[in-house]
C-alpha positions, 0 to 999 in steps of 0.5 A, a space after each residue: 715611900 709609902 710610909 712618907 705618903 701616909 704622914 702626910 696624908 695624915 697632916 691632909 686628914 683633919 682638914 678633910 674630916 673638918 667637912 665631913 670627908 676622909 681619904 684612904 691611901 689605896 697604893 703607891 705604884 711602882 712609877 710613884 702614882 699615889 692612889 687614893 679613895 676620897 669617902 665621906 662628904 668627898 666622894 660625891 662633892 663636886 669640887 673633889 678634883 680640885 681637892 685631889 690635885 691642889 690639895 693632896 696632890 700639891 702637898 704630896 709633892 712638896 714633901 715628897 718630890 718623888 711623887 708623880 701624880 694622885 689619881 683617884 680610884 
């Protein structure tokens, strides 16, 4: 699974590194929580949660139905 996650978190990639932002995959729990570093322009910007939950989040789980949540560390 973790290989899945990092596939898709590359397709996310461009996207983010387009507004000056990036995420790195911290972990995939044992329960299918996705833990991520958001970095760059995203770590500080106020709309990072709406990022991370309808965007990463959203995509991970199209493709990956296994995935629980994306939390954010």
């Amino acid at each position: 699974m973790l290989e899945k996650v990092k596939e898709v978190l590359d397709q996310i990639r461009p996207s983010l590194q387009a507004d000056g932002g990036d995420v790195e995959l911290v972990e995939v729990t044992p329960d299918n929580i996705v833990k991520v570093r958001l970095q760059g322009a995203c770590k500080g910007c106020p709309m990072s949660q709406m990022t991370l939950k309808m965007g990463i989040e959203k995509l991970l789980k199209k493709h990956i139905p296994e995935v629980a949540s994306v939390e954010s560390v």
